[in-house]
C-alpha positions in Angstrom: -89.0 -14.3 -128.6 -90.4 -15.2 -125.5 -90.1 -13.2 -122.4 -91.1 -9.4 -123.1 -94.3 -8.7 -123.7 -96.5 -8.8 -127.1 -96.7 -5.1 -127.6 -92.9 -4.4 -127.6 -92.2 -7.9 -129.8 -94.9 -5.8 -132.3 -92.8 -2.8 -131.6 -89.7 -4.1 -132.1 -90.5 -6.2 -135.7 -92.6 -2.8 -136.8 -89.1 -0.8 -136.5 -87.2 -3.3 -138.2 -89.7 -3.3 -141.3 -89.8 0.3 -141.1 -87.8 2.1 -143.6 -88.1 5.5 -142.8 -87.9 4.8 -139.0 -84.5 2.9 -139.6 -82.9 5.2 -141.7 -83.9 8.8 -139.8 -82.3 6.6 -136.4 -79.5 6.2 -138.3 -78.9 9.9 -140.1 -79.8 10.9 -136.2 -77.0 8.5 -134.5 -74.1 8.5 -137.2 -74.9 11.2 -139.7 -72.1 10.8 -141.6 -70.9 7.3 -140.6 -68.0 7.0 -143.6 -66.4 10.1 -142.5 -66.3 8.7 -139.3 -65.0 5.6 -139.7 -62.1 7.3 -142.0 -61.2 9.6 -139.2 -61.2 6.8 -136.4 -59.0 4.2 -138.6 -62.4 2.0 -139.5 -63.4 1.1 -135.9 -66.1 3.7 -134.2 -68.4 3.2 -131.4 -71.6 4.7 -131.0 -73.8 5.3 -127.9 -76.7 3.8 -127.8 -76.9 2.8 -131.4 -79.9 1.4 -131.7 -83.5 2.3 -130.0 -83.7 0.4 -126.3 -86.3 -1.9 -127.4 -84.5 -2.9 -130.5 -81.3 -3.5 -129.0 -83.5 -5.4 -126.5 -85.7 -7.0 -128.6 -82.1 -8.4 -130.8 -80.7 -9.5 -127.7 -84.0 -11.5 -126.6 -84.0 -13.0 -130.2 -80.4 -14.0 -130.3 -81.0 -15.3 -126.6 -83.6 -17.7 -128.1 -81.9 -19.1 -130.7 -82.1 -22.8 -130.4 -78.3 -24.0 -129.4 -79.0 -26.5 -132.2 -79.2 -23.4 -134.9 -75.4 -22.1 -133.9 -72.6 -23.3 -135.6 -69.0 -23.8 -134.3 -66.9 -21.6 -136.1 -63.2 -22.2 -135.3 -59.4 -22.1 -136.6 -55.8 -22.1 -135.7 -53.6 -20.0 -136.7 -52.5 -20.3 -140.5 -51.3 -17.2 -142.2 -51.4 -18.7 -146.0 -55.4 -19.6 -145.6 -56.0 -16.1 -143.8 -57.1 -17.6 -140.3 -56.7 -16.6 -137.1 -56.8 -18.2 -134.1 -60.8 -18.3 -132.9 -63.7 -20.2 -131.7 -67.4 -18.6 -131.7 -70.6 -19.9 -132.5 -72.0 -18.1 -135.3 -75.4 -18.2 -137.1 -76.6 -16.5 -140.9 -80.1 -18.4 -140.9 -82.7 -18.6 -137.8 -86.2 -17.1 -136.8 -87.5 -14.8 -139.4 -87.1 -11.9 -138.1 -83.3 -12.7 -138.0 -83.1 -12.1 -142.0 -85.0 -8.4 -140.7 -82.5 -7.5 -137.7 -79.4 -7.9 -140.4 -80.8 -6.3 -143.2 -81.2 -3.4 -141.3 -77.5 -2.9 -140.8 -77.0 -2.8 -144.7 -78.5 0.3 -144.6 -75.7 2.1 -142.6 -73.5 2.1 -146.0 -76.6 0.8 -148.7 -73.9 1.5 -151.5 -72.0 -1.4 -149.9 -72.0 -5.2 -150.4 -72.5 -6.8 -147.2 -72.3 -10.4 -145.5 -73.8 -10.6 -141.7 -74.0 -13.2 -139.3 -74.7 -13.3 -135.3 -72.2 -14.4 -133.1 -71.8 -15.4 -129.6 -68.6 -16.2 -127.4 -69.1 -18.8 -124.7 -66.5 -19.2 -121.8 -64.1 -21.2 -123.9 -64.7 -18.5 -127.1 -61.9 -16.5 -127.9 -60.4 -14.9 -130.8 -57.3 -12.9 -131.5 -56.8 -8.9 -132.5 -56.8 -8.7 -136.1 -57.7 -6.8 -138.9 -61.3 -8.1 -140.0 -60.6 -7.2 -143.8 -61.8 -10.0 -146.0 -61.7 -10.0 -149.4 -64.1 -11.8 -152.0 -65.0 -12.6 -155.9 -67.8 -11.3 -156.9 -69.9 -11.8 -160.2 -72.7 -8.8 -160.4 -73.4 -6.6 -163.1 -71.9 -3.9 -164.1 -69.0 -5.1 -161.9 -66.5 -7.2 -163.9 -67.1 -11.1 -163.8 -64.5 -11.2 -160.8 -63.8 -7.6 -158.9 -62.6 -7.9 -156.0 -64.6 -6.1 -153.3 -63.1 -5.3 -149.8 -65.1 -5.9 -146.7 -63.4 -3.5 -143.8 -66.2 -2.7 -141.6 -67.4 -4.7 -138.6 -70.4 -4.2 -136.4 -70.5 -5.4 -132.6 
């Protein structure tokens, strides 16, 4: 993070670490954000969903993510694998505070399993209208060796 000023990058990482703050945000913004998501078919979009200086502070974060860091993520269209047609960089791993910005989201639903990653869209990015439902084995207790677990919720 480079171009805002020390005392909002201490700000911003102080927010992310801070349970308490995180969660009363998010009781404040989406109280009950299951419901909602049930009523609005899945997909619901929240004002100003974060603080200002977090959203800013994420954006100035994923802004200086080395180009190197992003990987290509791309398909065509092929119906028995599950692909749509897309290309976006996308990146799971990068600065530290990366791994804190993500974790945070997992406590929107914490009874859920959850897989983030950033993305960006350049010019020639693009991807088609879908339904972002994956499914996936996992092995966990108490779960079974293999249940199948659903992931239906997206965040932008």
């Amino acid at each position: 993070m480079g171009k805002s000023s020390k005392h909002a990058r201490t700000k911003f990482k102080k927010w992310l670490n801070s349970y308490n703050d995180v969660v009363s945000w998010f009781e404040k913004k989406c109280p009950d954000l299951e419901q909602l998501l049930e009523e609005h078919g899945g997909l619901v979009k929240i004002e100003n969903f974060l603080p200002a200086f977090v959203a800013d502070g994420i954006l100035e974060l994923l802004e200086n993510i080395d180009d190197r860091t992003w990987n290509l993520t791309a398909a065509t269209d092929d119906y028995t694998h599950n692909n749509i047609r897309h290309e976006f960089l996308s990146v799971k791993t990068g600065p530290p505070v990366l791994d804190d910005v993500l974790r945070v989201f997992t406590l929107l639903l914490p009874d859920s399993l959850f897989t983030f990653s950033a993305a960006k869209y350049c010019k020639a990015g693009h991807i088609v209208p879908h339904d972002d439902r994956a499914y996936t084995n996992v092995s966990s207790p108490p779960l079974p060796a293999a249940a199948a677990t659903v992931r239906s919720n997206t965040v932008l």
